[in-house]
N, CA, C and O atoms as a CHARMM CRD file, in Angstrom:
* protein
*
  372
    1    1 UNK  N      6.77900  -9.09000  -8.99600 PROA 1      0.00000
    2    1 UNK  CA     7.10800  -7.69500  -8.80800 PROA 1      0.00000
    3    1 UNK  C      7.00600  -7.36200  -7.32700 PROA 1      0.00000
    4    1 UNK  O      6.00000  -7.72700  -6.71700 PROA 1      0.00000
    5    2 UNK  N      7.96100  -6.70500  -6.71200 PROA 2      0.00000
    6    2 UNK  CA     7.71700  -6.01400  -5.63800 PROA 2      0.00000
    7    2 UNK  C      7.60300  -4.68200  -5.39500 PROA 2      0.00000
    8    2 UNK  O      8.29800  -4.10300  -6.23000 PROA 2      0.00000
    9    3 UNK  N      6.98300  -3.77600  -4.54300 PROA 3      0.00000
   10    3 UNK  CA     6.30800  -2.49900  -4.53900 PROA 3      0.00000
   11    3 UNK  C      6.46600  -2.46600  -2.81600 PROA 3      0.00000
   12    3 UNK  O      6.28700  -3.25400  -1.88800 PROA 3      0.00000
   13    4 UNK  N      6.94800  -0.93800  -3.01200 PROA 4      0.00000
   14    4 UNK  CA     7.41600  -0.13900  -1.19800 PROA 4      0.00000
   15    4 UNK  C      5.65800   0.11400  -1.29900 PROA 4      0.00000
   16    4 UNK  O      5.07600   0.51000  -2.30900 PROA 4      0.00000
   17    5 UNK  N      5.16700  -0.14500  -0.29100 PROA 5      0.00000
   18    5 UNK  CA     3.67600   1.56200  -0.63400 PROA 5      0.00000
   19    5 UNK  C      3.49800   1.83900   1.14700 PROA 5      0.00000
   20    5 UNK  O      3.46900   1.05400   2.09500 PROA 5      0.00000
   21    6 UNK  N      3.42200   3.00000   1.07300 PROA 6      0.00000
   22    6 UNK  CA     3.25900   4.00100   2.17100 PROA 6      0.00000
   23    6 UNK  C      2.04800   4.59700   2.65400 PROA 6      0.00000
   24    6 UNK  O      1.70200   5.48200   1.87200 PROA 6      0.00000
   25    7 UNK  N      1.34700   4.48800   3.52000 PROA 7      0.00000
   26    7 UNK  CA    -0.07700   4.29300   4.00200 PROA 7      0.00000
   27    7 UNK  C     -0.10100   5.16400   4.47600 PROA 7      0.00000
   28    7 UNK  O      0.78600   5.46400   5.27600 PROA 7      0.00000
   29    8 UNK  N     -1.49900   6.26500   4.09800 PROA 8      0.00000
   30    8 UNK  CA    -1.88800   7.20500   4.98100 PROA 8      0.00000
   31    8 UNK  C     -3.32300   6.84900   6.11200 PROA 8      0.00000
   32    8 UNK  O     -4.33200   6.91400   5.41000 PROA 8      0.00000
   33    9 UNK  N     -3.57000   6.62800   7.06300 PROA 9      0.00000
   34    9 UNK  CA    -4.87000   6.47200   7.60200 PROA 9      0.00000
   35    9 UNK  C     -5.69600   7.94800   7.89100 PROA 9      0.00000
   36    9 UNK  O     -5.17800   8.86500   8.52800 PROA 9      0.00000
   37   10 UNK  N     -6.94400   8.00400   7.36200 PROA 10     0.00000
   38   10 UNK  CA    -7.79700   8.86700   7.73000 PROA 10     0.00000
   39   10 UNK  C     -7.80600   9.51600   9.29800 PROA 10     0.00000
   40   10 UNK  O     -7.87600  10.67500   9.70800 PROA 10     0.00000
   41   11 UNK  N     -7.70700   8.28400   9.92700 PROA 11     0.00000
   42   11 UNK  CA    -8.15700   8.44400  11.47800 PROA 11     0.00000
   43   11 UNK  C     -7.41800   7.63800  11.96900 PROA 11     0.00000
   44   11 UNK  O     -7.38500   6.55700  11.38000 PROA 11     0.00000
   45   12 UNK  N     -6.51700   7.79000  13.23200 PROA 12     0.00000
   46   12 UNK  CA    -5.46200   7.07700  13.95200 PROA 12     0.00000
   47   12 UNK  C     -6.40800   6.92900  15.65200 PROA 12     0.00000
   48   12 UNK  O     -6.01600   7.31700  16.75200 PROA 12     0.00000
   49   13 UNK  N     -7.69400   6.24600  15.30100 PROA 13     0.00000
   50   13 UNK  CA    -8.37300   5.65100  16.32000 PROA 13     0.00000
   51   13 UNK  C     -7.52900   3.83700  16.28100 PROA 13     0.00000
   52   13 UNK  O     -7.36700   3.17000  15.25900 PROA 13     0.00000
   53   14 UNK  N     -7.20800   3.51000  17.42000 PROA 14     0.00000
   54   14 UNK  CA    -6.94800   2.21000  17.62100 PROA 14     0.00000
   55   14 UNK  C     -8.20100   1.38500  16.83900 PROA 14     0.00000
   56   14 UNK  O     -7.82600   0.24300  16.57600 PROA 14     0.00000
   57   15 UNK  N     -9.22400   1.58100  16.51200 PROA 15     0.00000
   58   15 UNK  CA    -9.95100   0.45300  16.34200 PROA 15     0.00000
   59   15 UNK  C     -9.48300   0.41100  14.89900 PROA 15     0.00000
   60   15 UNK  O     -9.02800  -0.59300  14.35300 PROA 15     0.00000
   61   16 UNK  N     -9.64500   1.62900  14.32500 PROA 16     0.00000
   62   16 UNK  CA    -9.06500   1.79400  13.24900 PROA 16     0.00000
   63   16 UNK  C     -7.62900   1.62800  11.69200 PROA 16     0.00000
   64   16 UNK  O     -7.53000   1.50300  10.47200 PROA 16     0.00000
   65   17 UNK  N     -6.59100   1.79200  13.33200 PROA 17     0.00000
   66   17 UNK  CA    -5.41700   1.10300  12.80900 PROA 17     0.00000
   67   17 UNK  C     -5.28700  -0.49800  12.90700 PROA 17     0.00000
   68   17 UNK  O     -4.70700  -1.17300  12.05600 PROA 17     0.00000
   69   18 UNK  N     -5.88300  -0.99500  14.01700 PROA 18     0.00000
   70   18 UNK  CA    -5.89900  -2.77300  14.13700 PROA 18     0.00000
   71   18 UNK  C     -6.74800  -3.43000  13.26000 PROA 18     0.00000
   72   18 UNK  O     -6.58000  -4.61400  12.96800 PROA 18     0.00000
   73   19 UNK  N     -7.69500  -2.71300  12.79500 PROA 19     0.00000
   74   19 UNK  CA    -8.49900  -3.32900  11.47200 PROA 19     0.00000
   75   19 UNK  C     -8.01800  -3.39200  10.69500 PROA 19     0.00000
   76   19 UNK  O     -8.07500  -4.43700  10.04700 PROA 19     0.00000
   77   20 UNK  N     -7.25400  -2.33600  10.27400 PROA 20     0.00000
   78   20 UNK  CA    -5.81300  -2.44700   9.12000 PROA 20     0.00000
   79   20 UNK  C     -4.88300  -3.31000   9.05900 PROA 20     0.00000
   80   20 UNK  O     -4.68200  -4.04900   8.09600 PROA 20     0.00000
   81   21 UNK  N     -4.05200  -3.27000  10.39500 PROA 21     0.00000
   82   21 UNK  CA    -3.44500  -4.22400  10.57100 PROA 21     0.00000
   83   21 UNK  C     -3.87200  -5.50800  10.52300 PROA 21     0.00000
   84   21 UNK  O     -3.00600  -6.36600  10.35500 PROA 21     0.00000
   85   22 UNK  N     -5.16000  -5.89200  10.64600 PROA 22     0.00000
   86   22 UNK  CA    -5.69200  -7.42400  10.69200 PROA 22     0.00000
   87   22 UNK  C     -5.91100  -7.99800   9.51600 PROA 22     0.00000
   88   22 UNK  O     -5.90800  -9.22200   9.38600 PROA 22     0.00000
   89   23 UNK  N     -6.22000  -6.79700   8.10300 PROA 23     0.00000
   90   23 UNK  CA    -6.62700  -6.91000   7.10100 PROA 23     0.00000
   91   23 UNK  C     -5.14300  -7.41300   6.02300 PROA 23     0.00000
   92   23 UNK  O     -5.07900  -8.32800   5.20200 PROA 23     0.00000
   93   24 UNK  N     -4.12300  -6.44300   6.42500 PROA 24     0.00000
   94   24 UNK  CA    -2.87700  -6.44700   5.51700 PROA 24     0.00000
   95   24 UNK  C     -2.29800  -7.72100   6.12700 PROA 24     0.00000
   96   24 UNK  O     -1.75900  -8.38800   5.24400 PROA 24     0.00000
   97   25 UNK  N     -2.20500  -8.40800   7.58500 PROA 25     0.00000
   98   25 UNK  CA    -1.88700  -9.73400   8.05200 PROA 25     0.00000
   99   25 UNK  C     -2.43100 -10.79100   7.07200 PROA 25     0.00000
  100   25 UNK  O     -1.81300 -11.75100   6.61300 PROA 25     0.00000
  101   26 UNK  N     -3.60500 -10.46000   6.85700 PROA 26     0.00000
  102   26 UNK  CA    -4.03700 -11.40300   6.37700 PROA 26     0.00000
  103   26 UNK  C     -4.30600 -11.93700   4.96200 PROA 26     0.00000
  104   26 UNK  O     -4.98500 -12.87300   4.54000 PROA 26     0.00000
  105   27 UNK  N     -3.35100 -10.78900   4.24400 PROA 27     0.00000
  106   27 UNK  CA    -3.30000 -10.44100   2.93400 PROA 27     0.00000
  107   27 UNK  C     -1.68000 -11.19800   2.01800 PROA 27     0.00000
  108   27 UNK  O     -0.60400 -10.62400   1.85200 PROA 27     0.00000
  109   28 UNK  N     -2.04300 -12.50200   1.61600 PROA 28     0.00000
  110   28 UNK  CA    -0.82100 -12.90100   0.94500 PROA 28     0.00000
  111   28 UNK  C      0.09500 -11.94700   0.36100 PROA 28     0.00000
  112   28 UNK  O      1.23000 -12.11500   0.80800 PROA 28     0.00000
  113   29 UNK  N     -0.00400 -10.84900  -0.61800 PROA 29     0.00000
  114   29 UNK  CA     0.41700 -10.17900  -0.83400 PROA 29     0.00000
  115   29 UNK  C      1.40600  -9.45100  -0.32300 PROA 29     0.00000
  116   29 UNK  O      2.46600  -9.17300  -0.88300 PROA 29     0.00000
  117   30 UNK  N      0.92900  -9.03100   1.13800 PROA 30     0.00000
  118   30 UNK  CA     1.64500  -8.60300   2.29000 PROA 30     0.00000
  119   30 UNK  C      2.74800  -9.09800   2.74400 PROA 30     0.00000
  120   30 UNK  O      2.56500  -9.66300   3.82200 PROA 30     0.00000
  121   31 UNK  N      3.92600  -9.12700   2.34100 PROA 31     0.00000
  122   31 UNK  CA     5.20600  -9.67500   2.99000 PROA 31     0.00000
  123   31 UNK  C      5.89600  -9.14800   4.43200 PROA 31     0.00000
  124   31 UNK  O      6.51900  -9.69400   5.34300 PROA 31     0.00000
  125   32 UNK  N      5.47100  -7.87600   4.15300 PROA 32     0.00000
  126   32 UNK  CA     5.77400  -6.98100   5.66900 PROA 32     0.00000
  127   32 UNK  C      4.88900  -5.98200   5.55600 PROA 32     0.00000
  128   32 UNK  O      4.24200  -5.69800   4.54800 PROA 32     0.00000
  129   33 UNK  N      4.85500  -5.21200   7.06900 PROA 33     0.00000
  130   33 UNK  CA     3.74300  -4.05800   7.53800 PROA 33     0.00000
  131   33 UNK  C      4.37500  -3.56100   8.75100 PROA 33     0.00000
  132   33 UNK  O      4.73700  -4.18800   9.74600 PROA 33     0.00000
  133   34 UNK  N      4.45100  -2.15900   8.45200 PROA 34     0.00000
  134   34 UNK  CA     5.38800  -1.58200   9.43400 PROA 34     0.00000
  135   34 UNK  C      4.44500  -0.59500   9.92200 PROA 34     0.00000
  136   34 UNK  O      3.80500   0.05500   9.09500 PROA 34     0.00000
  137   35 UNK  N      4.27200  -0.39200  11.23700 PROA 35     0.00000
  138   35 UNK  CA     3.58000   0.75200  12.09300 PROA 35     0.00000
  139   35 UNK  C      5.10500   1.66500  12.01000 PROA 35     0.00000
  140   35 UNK  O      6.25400   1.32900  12.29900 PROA 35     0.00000
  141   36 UNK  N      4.76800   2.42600  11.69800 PROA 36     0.00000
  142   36 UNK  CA     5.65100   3.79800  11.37200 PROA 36     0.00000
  143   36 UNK  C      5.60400   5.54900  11.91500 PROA 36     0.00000
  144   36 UNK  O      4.60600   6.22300  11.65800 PROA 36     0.00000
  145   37 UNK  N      6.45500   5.97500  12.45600 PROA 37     0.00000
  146   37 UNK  CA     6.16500   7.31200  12.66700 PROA 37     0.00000
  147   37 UNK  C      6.37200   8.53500  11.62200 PROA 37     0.00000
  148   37 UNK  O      6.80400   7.91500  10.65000 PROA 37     0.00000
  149   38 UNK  N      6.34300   9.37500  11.38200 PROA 38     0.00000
  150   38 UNK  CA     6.16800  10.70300  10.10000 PROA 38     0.00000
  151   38 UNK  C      5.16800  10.31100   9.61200 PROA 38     0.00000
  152   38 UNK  O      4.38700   9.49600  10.10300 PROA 38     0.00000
  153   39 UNK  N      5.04900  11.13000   8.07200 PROA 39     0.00000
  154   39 UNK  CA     4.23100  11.18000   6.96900 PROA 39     0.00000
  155   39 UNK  C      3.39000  10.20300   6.89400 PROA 39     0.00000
  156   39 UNK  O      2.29800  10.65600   6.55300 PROA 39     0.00000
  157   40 UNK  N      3.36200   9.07700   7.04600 PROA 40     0.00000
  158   40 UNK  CA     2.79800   8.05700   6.54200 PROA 40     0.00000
  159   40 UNK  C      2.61600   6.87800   8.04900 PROA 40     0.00000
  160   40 UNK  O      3.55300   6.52500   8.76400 PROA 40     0.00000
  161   41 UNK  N      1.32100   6.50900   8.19200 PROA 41     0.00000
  162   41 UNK  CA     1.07500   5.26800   8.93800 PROA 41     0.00000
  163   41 UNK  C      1.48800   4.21500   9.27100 PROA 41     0.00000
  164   41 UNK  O      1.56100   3.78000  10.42000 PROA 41     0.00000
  165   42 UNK  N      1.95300   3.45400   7.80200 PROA 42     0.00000
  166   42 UNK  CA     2.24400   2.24200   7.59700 PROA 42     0.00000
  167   42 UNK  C      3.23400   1.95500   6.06900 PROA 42     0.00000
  168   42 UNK  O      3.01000   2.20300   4.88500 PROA 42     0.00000
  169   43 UNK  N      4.16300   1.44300   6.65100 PROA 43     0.00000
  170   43 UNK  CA     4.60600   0.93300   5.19200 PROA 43     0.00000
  171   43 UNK  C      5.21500  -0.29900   4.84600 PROA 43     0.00000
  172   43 UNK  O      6.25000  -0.72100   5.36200 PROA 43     0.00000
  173   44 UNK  N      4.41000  -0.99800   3.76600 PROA 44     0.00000
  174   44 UNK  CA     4.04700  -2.36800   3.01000 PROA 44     0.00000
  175   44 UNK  C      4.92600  -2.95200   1.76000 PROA 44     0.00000
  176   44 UNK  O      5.16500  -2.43700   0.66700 PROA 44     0.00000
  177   45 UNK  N      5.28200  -4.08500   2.25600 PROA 45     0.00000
  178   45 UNK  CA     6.24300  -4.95800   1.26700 PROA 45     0.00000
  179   45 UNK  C      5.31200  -5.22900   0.55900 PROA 45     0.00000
  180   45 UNK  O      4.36300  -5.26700   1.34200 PROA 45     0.00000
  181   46 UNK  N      4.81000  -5.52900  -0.79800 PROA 46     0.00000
  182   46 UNK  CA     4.04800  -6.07100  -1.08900 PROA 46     0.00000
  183   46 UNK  C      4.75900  -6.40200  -2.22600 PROA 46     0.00000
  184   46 UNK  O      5.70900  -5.79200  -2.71800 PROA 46     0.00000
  185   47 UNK  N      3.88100  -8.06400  -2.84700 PROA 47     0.00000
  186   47 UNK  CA     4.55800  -8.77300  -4.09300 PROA 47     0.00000
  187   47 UNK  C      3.58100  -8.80300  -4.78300 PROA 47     0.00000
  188   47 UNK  O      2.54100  -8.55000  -4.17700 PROA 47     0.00000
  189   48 UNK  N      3.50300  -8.98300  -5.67500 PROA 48     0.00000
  190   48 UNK  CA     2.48500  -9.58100  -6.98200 PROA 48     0.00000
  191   48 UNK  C      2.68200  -9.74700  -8.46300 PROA 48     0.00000
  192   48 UNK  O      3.49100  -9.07900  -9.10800 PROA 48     0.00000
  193   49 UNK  N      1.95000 -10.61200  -8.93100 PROA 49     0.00000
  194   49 UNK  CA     2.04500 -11.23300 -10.12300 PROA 49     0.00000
  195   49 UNK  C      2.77800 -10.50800 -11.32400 PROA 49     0.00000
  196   49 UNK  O      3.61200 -11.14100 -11.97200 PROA 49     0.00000
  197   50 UNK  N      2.47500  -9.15800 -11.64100 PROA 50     0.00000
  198   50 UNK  CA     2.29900  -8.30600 -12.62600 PROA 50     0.00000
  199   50 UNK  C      1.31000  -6.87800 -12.09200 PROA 50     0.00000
  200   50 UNK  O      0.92200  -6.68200 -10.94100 PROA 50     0.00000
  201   51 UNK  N      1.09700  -6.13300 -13.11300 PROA 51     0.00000
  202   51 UNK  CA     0.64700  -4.89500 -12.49700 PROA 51     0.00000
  203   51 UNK  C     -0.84800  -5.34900 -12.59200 PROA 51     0.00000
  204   51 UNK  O     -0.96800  -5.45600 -11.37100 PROA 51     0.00000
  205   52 UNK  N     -1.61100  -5.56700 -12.88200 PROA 52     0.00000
  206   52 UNK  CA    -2.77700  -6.25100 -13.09200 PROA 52     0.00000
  207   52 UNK  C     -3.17200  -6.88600 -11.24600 PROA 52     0.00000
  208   52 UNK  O     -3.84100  -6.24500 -10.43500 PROA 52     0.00000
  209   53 UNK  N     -2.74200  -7.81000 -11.07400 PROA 53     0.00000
  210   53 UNK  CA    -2.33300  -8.04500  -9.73200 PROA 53     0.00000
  211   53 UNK  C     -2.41900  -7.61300  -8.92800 PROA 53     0.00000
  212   53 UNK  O     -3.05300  -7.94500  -7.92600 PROA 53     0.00000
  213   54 UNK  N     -1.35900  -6.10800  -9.27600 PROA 54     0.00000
  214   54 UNK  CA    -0.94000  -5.40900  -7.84100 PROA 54     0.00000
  215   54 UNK  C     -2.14800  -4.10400  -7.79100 PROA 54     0.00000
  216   54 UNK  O     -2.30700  -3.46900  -6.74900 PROA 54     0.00000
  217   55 UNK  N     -2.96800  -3.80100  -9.06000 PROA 55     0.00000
  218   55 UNK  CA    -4.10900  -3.38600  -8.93400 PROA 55     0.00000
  219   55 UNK  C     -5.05800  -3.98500  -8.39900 PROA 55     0.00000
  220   55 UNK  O     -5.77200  -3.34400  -7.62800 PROA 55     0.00000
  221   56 UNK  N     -5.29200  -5.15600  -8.61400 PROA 56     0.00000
  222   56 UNK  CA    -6.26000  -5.85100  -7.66100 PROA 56     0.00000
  223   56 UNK  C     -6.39900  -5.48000  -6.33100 PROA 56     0.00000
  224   56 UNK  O     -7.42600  -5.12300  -5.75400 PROA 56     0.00000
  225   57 UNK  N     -4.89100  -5.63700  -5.74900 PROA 57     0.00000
  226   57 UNK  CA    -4.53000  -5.45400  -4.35200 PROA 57     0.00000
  227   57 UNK  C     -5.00500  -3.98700  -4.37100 PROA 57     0.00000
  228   57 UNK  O     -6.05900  -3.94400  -3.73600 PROA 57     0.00000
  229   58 UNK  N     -4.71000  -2.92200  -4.77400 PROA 58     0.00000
  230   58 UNK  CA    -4.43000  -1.96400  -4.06100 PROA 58     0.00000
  231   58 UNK  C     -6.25300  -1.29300  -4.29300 PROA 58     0.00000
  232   58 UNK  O     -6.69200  -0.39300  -3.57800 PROA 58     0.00000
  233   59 UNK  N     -6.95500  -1.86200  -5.24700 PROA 59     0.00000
  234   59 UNK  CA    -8.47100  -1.73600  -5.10700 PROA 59     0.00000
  235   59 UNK  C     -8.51600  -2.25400  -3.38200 PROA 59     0.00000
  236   59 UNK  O     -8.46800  -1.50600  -2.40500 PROA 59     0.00000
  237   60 UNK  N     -8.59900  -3.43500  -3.38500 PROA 60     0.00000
  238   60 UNK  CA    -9.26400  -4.06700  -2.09400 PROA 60     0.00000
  239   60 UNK  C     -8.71700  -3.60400  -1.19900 PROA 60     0.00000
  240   60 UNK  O     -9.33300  -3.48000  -0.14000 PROA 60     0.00000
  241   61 UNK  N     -7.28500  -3.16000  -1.31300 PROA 61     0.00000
  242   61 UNK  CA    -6.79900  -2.84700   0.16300 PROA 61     0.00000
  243   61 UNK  C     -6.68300  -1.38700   0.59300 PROA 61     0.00000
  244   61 UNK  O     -6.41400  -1.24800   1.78600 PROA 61     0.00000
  245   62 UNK  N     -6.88300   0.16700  -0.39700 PROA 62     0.00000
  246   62 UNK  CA    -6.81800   1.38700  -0.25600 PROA 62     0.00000
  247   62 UNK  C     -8.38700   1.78100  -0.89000 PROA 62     0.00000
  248   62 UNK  O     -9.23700   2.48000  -0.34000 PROA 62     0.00000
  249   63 UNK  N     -8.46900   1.12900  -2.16100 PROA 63     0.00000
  250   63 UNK  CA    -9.57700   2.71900  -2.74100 PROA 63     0.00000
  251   63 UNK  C    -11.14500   1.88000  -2.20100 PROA 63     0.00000
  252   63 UNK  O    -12.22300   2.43200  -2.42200 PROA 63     0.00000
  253   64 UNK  N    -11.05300   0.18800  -1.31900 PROA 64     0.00000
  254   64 UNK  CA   -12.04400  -0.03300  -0.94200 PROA 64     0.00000
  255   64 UNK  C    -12.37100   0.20800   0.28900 PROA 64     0.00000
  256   64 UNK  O    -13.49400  -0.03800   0.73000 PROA 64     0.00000
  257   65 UNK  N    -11.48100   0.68500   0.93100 PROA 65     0.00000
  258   65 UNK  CA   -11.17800   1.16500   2.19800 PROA 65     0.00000
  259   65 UNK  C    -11.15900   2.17800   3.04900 PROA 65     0.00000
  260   65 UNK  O    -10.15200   2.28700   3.74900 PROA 65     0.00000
  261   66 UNK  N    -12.35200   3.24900   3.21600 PROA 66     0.00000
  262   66 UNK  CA   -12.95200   4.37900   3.54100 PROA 66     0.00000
  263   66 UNK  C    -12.05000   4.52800   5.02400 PROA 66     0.00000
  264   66 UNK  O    -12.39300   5.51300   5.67700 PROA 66     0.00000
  265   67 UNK  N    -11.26900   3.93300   5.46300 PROA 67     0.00000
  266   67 UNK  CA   -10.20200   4.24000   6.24300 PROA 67     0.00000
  267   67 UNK  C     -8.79900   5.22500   6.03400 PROA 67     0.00000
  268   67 UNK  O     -8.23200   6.11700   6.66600 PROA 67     0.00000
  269   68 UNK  N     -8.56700   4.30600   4.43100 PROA 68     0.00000
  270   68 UNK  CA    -7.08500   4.95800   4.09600 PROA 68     0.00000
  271   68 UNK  C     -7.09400   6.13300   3.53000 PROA 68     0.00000
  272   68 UNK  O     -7.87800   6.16000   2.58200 PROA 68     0.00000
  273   69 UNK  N     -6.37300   7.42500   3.77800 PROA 69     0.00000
  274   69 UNK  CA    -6.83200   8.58600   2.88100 PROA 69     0.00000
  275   69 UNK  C     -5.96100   8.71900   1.99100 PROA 69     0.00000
  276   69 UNK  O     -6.27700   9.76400   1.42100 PROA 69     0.00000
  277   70 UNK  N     -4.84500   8.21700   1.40000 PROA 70     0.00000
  278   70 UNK  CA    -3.89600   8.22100   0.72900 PROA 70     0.00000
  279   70 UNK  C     -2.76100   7.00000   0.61700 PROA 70     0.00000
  280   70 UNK  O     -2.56900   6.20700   1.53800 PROA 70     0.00000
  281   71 UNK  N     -2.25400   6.97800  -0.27500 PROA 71     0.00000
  282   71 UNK  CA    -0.81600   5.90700  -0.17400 PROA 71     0.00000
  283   71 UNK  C     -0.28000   6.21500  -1.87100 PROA 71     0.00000
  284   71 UNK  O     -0.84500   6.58400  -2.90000 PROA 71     0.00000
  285   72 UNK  N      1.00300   5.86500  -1.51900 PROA 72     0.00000
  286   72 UNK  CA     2.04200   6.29600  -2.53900 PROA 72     0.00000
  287   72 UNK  C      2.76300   4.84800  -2.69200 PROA 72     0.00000
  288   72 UNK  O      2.96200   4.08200  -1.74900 PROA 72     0.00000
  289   73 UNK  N      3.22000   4.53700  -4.43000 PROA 73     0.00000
  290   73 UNK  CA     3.49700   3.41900  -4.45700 PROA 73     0.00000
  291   73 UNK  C      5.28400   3.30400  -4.91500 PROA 73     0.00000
  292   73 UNK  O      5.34600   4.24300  -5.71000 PROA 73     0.00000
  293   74 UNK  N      6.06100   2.97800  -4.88500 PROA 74     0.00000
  294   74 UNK  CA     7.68200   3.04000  -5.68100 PROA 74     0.00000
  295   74 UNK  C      7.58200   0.90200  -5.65900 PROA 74     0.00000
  296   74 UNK  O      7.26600  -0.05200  -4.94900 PROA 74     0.00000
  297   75 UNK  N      8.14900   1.29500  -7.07900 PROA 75     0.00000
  298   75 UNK  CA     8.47600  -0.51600  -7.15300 PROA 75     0.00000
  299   75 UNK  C      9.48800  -0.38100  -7.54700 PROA 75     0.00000
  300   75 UNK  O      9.82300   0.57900  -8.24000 PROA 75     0.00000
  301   76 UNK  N     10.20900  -1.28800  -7.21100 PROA 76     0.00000
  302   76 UNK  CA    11.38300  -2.36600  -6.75800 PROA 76     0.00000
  303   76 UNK  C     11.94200  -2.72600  -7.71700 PROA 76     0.00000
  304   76 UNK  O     11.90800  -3.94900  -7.85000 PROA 76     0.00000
  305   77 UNK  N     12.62900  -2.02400  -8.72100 PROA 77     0.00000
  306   77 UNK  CA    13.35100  -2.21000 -10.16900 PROA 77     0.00000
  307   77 UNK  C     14.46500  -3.49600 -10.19600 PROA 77     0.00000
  308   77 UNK  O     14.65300  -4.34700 -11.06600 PROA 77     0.00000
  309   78 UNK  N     15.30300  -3.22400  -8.52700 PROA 78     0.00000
  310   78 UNK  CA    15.80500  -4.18700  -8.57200 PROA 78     0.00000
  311   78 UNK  C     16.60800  -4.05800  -7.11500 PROA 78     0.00000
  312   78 UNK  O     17.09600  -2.98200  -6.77200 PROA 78     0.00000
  313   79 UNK  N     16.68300  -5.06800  -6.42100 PROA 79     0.00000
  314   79 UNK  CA    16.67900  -5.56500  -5.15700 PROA 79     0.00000
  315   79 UNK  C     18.35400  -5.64500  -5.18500 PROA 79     0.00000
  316   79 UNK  O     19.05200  -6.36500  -5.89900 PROA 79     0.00000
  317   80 UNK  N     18.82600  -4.53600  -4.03800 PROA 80     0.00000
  318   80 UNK  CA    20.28100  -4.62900  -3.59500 PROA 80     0.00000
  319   80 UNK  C     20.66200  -5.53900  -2.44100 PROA 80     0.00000
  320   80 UNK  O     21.76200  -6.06500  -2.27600 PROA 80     0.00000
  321   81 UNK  N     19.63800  -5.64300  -1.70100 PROA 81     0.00000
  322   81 UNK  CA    20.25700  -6.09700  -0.34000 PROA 81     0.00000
  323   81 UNK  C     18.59500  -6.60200   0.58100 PROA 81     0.00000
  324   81 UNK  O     17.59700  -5.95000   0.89100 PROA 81     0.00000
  325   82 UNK  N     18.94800  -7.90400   0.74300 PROA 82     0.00000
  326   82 UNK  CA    17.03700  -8.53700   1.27100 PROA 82     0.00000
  327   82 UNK  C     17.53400  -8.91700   2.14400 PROA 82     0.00000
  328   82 UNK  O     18.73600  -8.65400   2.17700 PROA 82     0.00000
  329   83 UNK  N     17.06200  -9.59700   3.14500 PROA 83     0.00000
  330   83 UNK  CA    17.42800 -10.41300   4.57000 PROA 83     0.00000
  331   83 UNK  C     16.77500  -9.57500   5.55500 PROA 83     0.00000
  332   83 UNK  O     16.42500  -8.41300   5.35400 PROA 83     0.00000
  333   84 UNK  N     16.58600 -10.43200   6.96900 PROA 84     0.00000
  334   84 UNK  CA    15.90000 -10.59200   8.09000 PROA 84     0.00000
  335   84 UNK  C     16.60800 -10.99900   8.99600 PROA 84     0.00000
  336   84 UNK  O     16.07100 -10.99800  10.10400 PROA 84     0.00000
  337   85 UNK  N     18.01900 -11.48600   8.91300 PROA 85     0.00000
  338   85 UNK  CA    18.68000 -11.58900   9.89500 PROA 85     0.00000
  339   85 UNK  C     19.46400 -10.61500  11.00100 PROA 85     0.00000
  340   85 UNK  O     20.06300  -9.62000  10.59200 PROA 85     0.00000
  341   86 UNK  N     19.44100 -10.87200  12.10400 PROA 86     0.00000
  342   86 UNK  CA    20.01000  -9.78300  13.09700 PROA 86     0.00000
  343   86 UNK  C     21.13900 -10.21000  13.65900 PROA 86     0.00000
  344   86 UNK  O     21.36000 -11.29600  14.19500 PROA 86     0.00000
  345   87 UNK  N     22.20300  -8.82400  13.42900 PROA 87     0.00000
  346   87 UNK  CA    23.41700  -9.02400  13.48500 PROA 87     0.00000
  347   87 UNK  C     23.61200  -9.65400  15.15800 PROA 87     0.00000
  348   87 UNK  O     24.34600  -8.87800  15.76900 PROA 87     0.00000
  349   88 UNK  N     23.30500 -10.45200  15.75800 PROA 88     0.00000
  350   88 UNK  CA    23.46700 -10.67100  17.42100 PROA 88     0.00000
  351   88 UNK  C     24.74100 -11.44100  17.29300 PROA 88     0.00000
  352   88 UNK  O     25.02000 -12.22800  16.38900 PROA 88     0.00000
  353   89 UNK  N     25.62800 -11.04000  18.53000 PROA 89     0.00000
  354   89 UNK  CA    26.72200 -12.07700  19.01900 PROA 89     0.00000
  355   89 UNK  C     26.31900 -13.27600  19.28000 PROA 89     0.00000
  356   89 UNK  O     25.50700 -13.44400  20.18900 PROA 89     0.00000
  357   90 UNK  N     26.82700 -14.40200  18.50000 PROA 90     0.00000
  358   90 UNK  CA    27.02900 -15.77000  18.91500 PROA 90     0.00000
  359   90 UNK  C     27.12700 -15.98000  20.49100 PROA 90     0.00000
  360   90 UNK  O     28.01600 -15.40200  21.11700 PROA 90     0.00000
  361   91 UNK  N     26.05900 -16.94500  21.23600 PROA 91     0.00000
  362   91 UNK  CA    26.39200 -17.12100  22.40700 PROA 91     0.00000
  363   91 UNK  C     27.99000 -17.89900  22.51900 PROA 91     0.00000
  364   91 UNK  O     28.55100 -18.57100  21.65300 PROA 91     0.00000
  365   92 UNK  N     28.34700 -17.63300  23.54200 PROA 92     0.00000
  366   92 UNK  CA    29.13300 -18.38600  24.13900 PROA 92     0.00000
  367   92 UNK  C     29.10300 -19.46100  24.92100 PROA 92     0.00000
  368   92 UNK  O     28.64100 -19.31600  26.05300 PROA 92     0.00000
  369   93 UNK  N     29.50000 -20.54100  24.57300 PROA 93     0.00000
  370   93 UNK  CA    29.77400 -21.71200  25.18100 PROA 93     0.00000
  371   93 UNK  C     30.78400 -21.99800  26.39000 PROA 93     0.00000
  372   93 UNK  O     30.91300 -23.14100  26.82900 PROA 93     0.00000
């Protein structure tokens, strides 16, 4: 299963957001982590097993986490368009 979720941080102290960031790096789960501007802090690709799973995750990574003050979750019913590639011009030879 995959899941958008949208991160609120309590406090936007640098020590604060890089602990986050060091934590979700280091979190298999974590496929991507976006430092973001509006509403929300951060927002997280995340995969997992089943919902069981993705509760696990979101214990350890939000409600254990006296940092995050909120996050909102939407999953991924079904995937239109994935990739990482960037449209760049072919060098020239």
């Amino acid at each position: 299963m995959t899941f958008v979720v949208e991160v609120e941080m309590e406090r936007e102290r640098s020590e604060v957001l890089d602990s986050f960031r060091y934590q979700v790096d280091a979190d298999p789960n974590v496929q991507q982590c976006y430092y973001v501007t509006g509403a929300y802090d951060f927002v997280l690709i995340v995969i997992a097993r089943d919902m069981e799973d993705f509760e696990e995750f979101t214990q350890r990574t939000f409600f254990d986490n006296t940092n995050v003050r909120r996050f909102t979750t939407s999953i991924v019913m079904r995937p239109v368009k994935v990739g990482l590639t960037l449209p760049l011009p072919m060098p020239r030879t």
